[in-house]
C-alpha positions in Angstrom: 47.7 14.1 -2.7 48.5 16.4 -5.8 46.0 18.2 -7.7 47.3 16.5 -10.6 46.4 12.9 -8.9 43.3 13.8 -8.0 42.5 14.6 -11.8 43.9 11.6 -12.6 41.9 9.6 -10.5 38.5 11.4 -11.1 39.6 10.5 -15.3 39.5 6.8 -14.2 36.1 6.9 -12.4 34.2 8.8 -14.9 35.7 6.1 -17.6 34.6 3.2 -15.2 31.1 4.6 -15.4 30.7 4.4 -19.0 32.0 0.9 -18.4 29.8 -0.6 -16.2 26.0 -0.8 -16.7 24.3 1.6 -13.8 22.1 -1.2 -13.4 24.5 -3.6 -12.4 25.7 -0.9 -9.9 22.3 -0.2 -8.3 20.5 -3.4 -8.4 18.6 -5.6 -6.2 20.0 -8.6 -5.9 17.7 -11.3 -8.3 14.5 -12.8 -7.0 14.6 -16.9 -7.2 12.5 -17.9 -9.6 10.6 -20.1 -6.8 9.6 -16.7 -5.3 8.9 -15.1 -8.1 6.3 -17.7 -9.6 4.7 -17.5 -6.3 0.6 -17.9 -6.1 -1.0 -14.9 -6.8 -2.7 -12.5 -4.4 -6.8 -13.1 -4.0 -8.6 -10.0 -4.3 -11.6 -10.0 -1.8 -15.2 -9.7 -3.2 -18.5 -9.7 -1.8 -21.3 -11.7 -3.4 -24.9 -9.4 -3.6 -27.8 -10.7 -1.5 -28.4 -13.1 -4.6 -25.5 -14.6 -4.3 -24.2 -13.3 -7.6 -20.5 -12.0 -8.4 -20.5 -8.9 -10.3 -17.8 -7.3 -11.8 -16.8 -5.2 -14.9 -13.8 -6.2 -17.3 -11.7 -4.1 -19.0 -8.0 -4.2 -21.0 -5.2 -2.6 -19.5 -5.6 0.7 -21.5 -9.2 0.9 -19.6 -11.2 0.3 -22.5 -14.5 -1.7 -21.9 -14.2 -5.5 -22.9 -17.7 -6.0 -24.7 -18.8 -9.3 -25.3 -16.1 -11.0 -23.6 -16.4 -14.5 -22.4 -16.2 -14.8 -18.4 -15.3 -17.8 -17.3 -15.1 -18.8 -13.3 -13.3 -22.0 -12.5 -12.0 -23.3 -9.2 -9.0 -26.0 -8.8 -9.4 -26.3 -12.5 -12.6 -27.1 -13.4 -14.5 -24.4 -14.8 -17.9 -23.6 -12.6 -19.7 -20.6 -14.7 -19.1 -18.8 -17.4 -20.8 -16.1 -19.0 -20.1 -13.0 -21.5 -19.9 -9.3 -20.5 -22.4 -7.0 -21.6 -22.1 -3.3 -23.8 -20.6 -1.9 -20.7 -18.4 -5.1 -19.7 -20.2 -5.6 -17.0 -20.9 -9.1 -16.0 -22.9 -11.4 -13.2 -22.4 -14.8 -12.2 -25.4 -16.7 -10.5 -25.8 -19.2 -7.8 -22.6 -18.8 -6.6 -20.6 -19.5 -3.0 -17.7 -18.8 -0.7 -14.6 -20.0 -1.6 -11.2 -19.3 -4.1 -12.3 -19.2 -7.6 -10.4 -17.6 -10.8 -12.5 -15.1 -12.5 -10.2 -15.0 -16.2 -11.2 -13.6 -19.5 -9.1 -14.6 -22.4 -7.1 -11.5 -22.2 -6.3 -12.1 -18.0 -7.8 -13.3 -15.1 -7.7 -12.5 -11.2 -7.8 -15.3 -8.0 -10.9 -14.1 -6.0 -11.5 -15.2 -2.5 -15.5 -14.4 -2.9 -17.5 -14.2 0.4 -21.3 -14.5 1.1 -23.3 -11.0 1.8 -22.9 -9.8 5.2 -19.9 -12.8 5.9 -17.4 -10.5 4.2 -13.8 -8.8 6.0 -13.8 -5.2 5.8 -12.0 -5.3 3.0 -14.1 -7.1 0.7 -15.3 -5.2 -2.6 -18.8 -5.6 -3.4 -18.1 -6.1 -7.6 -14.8 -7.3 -9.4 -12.8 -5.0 -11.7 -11.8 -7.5 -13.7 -8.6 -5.8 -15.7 -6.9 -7.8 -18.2 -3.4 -7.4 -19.0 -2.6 -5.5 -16.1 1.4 -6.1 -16.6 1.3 -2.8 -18.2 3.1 0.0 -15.6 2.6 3.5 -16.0 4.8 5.8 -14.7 6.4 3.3 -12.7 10.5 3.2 -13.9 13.0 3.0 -11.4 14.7 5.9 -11.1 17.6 4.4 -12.1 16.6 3.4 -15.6 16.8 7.2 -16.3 20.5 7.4 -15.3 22.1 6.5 -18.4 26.3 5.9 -17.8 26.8 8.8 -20.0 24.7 10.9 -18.3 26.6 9.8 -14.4 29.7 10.5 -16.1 29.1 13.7 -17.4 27.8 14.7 -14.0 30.8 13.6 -12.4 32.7 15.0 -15.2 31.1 18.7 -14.7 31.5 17.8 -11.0 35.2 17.7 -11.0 35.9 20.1 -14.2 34.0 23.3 -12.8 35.8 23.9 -9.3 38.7 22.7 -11.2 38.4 25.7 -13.9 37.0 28.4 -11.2 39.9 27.8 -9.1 42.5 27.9 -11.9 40.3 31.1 -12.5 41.0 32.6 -9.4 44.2 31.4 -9.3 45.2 34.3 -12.2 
């Protein structure tokens, strides 16, 4: 193959890349939307000799919710409730085993809550309750920073440099 195809060719794939998306390139395929609505994780939690869940809530920036209503509720029916105090801590009494969601109006969590000293290993003795948790820091793919401009001025320099150092040498 000539030098002058191999120019050619490298033209037509840095053109293709400002063409199609990156994203399209380097994506997973898509998640069915039955898996993706699937039930949401339990988080652990022990209950404290009393029998009480504690927990803290906060919004997704971190900040303290203060005098935010609590409310527990299993298969629908809402158990307890009760409003978080000047540090957003909270306590529910005269609570037992079992799945329960633990919400706020900003967000909620499913807790599988255990009796004291009936707990797994993993098991947290309080709740961080953190509402609006869709927020993701520094979490982009690295492929949202590859822009198609940016791929085809890489290839683009890629090609162009040895091109021009060895028509450089070649004088």
């Amino acid at each position: 193959m000539t030098l002058r195809r191999l120019q050619i060719i490298a033209a037509l794939v840095v053109c293709a890349s400002w063409i199609v998306p990156v994203r399209q390139l380097a994506a997973a395929p898509p998640v069915p939307v039955a898996a993706a609505a699937a039930a949401p994780v339990a988080i652990d939690i022990e209950l404290d000799a009393a029998g009480r869940l504690v927990g803290q809530a906060i919004d997704g920036q971190g900040r303290l919710l203060v005098a935010e209503r609590v409310v527990v509720s299993q298969a629908g029916q809402e158990i307890a409730s009760t409003v978080t105090d000047d540090q957003g801590r909270f306590a529910i009494e005269g609570m037992r085993g079992g799945l329960y969601q633990v919400a706020t109006a900003q967000g909620g969590a499913m807790c599988r809550v255990w009796m004291a000293n009936t707990a797994p290993p993993v098991a947290k003795p309080h709740l961080l309750l953190a509402a609006g948790t869709d927020v993701e820091r520094g979490q982009r793919p690295v492929t949202d920073l590859l822009h198609p401009v940016l791929i085809g001025l890489i290839i683009a320099a890629a090609i162009a440099i040895p091109i021009a150092l060895h028509d450089d040498d070649a004088s």
